[in-house]
Backbone bond lengths (Angstrom), bond angles and torsions (degrees), N, CA, C in turn:
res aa  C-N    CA-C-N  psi(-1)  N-CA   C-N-CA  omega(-1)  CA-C   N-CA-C  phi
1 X - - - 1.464 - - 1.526 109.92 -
2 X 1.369 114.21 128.27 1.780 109.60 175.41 1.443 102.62 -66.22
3 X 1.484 106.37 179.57 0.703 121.34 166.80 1.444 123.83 -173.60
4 X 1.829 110.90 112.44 1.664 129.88 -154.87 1.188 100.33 -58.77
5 X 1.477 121.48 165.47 1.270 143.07 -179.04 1.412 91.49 -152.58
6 X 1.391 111.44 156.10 1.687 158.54 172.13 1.108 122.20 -116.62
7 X 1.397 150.34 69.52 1.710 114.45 166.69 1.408 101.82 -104.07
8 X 1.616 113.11 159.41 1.181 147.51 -162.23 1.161 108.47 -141.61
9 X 1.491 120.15 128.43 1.350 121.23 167.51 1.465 109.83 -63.06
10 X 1.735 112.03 167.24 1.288 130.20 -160.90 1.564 99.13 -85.40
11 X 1.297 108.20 -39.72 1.323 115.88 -165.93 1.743 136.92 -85.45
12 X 1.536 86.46 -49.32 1.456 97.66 164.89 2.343 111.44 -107.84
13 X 1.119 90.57 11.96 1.381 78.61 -173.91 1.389 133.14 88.92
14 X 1.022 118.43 -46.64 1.716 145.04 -164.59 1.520 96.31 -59.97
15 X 1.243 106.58 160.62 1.685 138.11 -167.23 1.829 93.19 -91.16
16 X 1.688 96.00 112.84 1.307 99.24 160.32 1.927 128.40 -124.16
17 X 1.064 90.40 6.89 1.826 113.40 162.92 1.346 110.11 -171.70
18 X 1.252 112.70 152.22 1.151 113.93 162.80 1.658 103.94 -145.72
19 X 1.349 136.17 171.21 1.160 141.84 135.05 1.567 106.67 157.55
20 X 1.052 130.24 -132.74 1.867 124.48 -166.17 1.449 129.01 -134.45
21 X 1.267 148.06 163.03 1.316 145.00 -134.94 0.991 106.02 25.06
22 X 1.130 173.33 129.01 1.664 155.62 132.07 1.870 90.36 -96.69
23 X 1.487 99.81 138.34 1.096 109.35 -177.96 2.038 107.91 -131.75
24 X 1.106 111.52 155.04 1.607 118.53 -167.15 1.237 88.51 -58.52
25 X 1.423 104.82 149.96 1.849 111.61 149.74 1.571 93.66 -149.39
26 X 1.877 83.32 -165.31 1.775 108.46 -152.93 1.281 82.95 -105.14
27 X 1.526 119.26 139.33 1.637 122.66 172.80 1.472 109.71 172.58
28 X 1.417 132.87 -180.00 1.257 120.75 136.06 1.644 129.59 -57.81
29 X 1.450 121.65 147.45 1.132 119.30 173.88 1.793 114.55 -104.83
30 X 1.701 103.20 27.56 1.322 106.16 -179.61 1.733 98.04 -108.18
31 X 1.210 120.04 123.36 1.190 135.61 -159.05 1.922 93.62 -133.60
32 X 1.448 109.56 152.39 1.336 113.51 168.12 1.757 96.97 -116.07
33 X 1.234 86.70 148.56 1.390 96.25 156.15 1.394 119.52 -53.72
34 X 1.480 130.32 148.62 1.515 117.01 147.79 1.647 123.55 -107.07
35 X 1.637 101.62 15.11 1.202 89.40 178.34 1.788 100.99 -108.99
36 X 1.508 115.09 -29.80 1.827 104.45 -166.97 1.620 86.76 -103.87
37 X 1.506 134.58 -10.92 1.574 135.40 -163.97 1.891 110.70 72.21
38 X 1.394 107.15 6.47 1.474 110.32 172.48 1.319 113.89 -69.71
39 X 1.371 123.00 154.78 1.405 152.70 -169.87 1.543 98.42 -68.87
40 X 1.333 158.31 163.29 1.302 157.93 121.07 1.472 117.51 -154.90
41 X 1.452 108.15 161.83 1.388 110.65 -168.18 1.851 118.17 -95.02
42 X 1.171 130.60 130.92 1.014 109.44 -154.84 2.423 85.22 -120.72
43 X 1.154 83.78 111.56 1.704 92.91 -170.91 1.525 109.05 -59.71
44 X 1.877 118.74 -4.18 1.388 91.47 163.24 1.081 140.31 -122.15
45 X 1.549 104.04 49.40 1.680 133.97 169.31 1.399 97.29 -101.92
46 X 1.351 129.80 155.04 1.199 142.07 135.74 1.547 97.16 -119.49
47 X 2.104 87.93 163.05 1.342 118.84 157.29 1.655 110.93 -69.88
48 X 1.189 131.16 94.63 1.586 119.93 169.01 1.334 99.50 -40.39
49 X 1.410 133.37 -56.59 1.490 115.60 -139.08 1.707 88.56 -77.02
50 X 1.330 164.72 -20.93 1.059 157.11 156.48 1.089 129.61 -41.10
51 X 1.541 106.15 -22.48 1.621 125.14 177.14 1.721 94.12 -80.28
52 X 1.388 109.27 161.57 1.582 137.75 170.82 1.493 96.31 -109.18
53 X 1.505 102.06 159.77 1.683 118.28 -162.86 1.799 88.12 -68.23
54 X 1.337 121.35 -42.24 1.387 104.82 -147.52 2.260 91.92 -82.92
55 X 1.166 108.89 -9.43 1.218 91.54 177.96 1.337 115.21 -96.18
56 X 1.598 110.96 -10.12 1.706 109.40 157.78 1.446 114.36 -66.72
57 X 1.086 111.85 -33.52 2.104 101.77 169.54 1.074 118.70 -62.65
58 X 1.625 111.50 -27.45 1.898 98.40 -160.72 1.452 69.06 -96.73
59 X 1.278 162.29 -49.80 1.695 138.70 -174.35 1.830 111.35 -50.09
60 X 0.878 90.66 -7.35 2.368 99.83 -169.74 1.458 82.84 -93.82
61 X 1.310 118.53 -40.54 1.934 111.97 -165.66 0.784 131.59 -77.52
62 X 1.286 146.23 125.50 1.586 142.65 -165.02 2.203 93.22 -102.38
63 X 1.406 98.43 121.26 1.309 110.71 175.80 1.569 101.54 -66.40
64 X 1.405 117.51 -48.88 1.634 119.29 -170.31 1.320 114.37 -28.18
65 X 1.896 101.74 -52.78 1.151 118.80 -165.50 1.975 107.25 -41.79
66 X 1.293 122.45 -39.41 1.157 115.82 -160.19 1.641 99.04 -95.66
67 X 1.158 129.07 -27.78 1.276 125.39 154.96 1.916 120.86 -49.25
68 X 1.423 104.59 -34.67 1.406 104.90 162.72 1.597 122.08 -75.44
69 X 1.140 105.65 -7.40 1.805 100.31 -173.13 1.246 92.27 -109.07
70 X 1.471 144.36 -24.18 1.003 126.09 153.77 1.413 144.12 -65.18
71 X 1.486 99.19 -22.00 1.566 123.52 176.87 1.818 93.89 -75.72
72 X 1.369 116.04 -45.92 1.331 113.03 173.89 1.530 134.47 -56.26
73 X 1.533 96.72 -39.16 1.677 121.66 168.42 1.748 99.46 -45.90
74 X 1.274 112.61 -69.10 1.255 129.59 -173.95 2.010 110.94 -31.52
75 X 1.640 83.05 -70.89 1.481 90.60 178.58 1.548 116.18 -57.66
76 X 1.089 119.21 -52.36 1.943 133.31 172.77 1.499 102.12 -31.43
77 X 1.412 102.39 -50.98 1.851 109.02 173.14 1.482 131.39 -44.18
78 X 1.899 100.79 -56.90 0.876 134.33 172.45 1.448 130.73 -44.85
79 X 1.721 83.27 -63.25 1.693 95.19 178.50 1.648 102.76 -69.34
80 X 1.031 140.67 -57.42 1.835 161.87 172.90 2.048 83.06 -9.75
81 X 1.650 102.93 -58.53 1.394 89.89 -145.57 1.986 94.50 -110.82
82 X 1.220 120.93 23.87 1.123 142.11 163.67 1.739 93.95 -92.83
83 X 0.814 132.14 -66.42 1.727 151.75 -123.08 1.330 99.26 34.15
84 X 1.274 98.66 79.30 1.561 111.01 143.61 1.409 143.91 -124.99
85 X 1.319 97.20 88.06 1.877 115.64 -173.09 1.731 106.11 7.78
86 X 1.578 90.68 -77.65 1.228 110.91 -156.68 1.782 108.60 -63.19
87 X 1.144 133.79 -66.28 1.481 126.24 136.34 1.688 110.63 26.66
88 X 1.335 91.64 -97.22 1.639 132.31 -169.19 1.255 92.14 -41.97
89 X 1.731 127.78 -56.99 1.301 120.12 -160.24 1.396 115.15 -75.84
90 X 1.460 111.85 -32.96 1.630 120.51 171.29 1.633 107.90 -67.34
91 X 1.184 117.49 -15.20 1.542 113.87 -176.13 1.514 97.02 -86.41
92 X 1.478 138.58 -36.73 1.380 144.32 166.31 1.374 120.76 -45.42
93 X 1.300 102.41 -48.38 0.983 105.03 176.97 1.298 130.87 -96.45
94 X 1.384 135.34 12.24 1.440 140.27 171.16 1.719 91.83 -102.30
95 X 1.428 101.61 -31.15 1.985 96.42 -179.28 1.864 120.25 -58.79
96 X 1.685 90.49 -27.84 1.028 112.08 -173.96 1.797 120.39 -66.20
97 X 1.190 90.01 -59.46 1.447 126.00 148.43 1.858 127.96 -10.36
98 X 1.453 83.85 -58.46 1.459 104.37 -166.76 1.377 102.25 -92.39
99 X 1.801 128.65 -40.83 1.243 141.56 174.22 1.771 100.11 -49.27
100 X 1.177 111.69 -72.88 1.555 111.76 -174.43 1.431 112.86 -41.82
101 X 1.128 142.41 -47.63 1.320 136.03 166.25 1.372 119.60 -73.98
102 X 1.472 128.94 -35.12 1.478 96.22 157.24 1.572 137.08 -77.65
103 X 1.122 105.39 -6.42 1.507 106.33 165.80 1.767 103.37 -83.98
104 X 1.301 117.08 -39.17 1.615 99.33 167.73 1.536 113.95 -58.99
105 X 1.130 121.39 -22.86 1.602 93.64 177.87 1.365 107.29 -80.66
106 X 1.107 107.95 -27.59 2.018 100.38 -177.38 1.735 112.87 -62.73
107 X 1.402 111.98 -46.34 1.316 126.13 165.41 1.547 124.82 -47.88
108 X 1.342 97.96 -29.33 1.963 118.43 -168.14 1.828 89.19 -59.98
109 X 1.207 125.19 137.88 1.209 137.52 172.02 1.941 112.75 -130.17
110 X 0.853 112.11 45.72 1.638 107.86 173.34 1.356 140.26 12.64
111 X 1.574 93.65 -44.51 1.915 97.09 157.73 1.514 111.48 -66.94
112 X 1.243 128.27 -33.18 1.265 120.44 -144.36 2.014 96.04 -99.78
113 X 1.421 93.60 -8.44 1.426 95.62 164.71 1.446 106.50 -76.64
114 X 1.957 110.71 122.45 1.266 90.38 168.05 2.002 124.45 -102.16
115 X 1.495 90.60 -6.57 1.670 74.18 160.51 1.662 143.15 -121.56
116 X 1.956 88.40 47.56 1.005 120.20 154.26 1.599 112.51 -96.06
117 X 1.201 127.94 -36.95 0.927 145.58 175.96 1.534 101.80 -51.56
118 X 1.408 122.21 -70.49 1.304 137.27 165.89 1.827 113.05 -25.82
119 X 1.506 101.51 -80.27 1.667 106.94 158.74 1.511 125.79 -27.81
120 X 1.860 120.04 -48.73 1.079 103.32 164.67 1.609 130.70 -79.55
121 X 1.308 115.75 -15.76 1.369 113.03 175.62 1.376 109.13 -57.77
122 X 1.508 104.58 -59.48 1.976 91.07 173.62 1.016 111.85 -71.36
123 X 1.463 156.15 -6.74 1.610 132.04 174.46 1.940 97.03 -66.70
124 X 1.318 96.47 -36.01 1.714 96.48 -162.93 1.708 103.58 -62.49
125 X 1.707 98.03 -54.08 1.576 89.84 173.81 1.680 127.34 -67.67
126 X 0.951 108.44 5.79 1.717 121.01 170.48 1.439 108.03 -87.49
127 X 1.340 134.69 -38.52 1.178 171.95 -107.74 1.692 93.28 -133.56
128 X 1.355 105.29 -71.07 1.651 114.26 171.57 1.715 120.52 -39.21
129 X 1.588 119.98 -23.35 1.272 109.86 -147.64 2.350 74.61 -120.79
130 X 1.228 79.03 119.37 1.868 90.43 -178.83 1.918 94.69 -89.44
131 X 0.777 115.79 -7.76 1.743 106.63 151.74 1.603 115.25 -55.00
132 X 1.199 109.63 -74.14 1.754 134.71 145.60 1.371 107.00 12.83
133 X 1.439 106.16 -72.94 1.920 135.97 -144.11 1.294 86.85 -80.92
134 X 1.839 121.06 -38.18 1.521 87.18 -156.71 1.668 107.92 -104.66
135 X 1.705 98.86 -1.41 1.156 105.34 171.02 1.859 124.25 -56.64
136 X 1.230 90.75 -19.50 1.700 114.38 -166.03 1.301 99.08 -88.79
137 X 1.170 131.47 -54.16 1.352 141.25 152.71 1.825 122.48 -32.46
138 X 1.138 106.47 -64.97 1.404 110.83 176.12 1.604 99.64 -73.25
139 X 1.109 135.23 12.23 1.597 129.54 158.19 1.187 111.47 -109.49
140 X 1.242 135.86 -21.78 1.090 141.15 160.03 1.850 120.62 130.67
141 X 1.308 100.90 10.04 1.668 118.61 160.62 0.839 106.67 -72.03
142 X 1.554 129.94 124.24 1.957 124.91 173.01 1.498 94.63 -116.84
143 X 1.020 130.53 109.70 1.511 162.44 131.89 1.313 93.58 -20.22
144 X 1.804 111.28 155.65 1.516 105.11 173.77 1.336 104.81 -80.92
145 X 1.193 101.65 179.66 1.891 109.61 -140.63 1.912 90.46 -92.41
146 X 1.415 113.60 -21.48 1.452 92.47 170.94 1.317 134.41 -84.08
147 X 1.474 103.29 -11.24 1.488 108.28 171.69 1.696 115.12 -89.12
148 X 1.440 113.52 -10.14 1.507 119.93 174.67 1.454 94.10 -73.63
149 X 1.493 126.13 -64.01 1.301 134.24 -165.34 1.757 103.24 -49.90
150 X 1.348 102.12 -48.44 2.313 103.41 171.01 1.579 89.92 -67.79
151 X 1.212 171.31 14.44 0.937 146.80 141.23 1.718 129.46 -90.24
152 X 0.863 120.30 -38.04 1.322 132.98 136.19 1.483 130.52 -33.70
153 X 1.078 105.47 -42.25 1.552 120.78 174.34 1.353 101.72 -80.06
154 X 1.492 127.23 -38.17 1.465 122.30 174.85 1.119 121.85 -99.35
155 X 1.474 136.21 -6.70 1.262 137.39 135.64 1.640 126.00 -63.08
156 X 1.311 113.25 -56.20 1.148 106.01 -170.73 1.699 103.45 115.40
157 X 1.274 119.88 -3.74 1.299 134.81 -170.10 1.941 92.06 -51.90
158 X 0.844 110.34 141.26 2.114 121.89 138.28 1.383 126.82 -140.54
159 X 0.570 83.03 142.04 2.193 97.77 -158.62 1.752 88.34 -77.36
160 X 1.500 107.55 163.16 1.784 96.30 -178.62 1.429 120.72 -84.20
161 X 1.494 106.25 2.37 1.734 105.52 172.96 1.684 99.59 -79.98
162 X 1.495 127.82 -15.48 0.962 130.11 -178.96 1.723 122.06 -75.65
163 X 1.283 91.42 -43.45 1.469 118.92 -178.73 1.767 91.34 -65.83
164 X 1.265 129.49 -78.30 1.289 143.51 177.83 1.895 97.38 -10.61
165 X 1.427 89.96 -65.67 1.791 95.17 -157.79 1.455 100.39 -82.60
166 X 0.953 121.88 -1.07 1.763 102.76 161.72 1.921 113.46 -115.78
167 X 1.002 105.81 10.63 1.741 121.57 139.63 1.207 120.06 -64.05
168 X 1.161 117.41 -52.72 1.372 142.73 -169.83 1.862 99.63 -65.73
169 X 0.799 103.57 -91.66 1.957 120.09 163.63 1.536 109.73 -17.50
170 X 1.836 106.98 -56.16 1.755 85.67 165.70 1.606 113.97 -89.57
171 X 1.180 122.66 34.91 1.140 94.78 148.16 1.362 139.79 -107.49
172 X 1.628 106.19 149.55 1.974 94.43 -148.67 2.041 89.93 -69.04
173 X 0.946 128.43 -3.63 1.441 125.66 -165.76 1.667 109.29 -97.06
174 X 1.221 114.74 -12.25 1.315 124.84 -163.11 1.604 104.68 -83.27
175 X 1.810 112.92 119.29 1.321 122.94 -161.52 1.723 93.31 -107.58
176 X 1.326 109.59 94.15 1.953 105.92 173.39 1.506 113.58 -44.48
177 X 1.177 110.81 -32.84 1.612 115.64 175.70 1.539 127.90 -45.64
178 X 1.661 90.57 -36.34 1.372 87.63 -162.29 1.952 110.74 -83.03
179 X 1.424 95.43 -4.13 1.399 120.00 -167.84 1.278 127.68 -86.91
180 X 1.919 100.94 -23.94 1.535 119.06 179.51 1.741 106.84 -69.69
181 X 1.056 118.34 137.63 1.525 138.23 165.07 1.829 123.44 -46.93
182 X 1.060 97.09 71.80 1.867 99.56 -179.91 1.673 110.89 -59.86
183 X 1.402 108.15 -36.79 1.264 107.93 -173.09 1.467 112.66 -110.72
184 X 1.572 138.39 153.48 1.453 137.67 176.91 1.350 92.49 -147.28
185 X 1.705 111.40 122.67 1.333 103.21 168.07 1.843 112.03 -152.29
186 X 1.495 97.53 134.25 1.785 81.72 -162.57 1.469 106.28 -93.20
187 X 1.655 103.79 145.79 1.599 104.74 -173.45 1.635 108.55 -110.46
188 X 1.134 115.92 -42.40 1.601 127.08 -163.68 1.384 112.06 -150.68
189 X 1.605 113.84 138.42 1.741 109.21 126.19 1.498 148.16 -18.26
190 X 1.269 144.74 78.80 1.485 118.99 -170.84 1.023 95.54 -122.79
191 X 1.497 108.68 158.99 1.431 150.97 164.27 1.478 111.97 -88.06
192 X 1.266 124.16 -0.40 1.600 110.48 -160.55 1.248 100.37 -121.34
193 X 1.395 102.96 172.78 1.783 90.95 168.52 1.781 117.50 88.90
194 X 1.697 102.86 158.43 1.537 104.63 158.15 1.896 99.25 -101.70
195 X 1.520 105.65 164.89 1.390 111.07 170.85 2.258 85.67 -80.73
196 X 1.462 98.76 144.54 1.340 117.98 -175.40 1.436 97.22 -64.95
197 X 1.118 148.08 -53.99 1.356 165.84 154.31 1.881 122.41 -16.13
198 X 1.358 95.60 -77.68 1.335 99.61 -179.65 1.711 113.66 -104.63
199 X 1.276 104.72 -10.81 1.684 111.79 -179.58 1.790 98.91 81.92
200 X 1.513 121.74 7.77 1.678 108.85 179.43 1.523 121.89 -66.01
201 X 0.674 139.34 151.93 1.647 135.73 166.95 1.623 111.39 -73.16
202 X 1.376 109.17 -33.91 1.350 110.01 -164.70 1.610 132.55 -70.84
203 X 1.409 124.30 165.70 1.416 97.85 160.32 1.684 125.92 60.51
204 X 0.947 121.85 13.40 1.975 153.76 -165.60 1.787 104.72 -61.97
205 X 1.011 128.20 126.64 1.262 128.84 147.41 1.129 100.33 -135.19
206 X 1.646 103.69 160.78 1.671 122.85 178.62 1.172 110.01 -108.55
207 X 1.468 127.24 137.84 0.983 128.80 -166.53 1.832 105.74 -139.88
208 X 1.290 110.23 154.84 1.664 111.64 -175.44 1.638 112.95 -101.66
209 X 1.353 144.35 105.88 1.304 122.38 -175.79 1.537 99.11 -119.25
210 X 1.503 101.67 -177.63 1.194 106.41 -175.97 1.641 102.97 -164.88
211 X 1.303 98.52 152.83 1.687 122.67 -160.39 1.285 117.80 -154.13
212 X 1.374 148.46 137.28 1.417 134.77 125.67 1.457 101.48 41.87
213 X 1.115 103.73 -62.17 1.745 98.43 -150.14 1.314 95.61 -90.15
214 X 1.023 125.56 -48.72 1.787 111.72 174.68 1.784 93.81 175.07
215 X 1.426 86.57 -154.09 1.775 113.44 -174.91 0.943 99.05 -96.15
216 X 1.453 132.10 146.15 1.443 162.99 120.14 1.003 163.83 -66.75
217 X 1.257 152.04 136.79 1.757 132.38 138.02 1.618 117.05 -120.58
218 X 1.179 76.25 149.69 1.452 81.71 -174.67 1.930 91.79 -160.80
219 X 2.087 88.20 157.35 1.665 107.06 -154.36 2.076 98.78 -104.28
220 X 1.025 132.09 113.58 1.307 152.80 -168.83 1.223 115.75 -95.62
221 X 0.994 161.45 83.84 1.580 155.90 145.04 1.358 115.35 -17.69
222 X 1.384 120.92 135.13 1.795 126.23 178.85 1.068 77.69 -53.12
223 X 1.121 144.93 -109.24 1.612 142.49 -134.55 1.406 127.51 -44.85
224 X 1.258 118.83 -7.26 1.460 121.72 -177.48 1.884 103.04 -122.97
225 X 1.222 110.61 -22.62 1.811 101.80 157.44 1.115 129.30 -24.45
226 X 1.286 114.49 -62.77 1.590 135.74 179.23 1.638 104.85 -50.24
227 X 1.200 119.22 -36.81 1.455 134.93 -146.35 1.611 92.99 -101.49
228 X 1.420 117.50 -61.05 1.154 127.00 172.36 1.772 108.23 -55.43
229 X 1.276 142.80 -38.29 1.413 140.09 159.61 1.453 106.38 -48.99
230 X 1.396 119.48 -63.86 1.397 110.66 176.34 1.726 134.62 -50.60
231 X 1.342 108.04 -11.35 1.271 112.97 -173.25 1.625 93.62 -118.35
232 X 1.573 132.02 34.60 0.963 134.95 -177.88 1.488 103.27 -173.40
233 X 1.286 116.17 63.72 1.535 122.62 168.38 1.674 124.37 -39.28
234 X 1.251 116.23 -26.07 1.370 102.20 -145.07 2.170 97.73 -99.41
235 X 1.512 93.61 7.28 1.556 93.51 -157.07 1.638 87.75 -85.80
């Protein structure tokens, strides 16, 4: 059965593919508009080189396949204790079916793919150019956070929480005290949001603090907690 697709840019709205199955591939996911010429992310590119070997197999694997050898199992059963030829033979052959691809994924070796191999050479050299990285970033791809941090460093990029806190720093009036975190308190799970810290999406809890300046929430990443305690002794 097909099945239609729509995408629309973020910005102006407008139709920038449309038509049926659309299936993942290997590419950039920085796409322009062709109707406003804006930047947007189009979720069915990935970066291969971001992927790990074992999540390039389960992307090589077709899940169906084992839903068909079981759907086949079923019938093979069926027909066996029906005796019905025809049955039996469609149950062989969907078993069959399903066997060849899971032993191809065990067999699947990633180096020896070469135009996967191909795919990752250009993600890497795409990857190489920190113009690239932060373009992906300012569209809303977040790259892992150490290759954003080498891009920044080789651009010169600062994000405006960056800009903010070294405003802040020259000013001759600016009391750090009043800014440190007296209170840490965890409320929820979230999905929303950047972590305040690294800007990741991932991995999110909300948390309540409090300072001088008042009450809060704000969304934290496991990985920057630790980091965020250290730059806030007193919690």
């Amino acid at each position: 059965m097909a099945v239609y697709y729509t995408i629309r840019c973020p910005h102006c709205n407008g139709v920038v593919e449309s038509g049926k199955n659309r299936s993942s591939k290997y590419g950039s996911p920085l796409r322009t508009c062709r109707n406003c010429g804006k930047p947007y992310i189009d979720d069915n590119f990935v970066e291969v080189a971001f992927l790990s070997e074992q999540e390039i197999k389960n992307r090589a694997f077709s899940w169906q396949s084992i839903v068909w050898a079981l759907f086949g199992i079923l019938m093979l059963f069926f027909g066996l204790s029906e005796s019905s030829a025809f049955v039996t033979i469609i149950g062989i052959i969907l078993v069959g079916i399903g066997a060849v691809s899971i032993i191809s994924y065990f067999r699947y070796v990633p180096q020896n793919d070469k135009s996967l191999q191909l795919e990752l050479e250009q993600s890497k050299n795409r990857l190489s150019n920190p113009n690239y990285v932060i373009a992906l970033m300012q569209a809303g791809y977040m790259p892992p956070r150490e290759l954003v941090e080498w891009a920044k460093k080789e651009t010169g990029y600062k994000e405006k929480q960056d800009i903010i806190k070294e405003r802040m720093m020259d000013d001759e009036n600016y009391d750090k005290s009043r800014y440190i975190c007296k209170s840490f308190k965890f409320l929820e799970e979230s999905s929303k949001g950047k972590c305040m810290m690294c800007l990741h999406t991932d991995n999110l809890k909300k948390y309540k603090i409090k300072n001088e300046i008042g009450t809060r929430e704000i969304p934290i990443c496991d990985k920057c907690v630790n980091r965020f305690k250290e730059h806030n002794p007193n919690i």
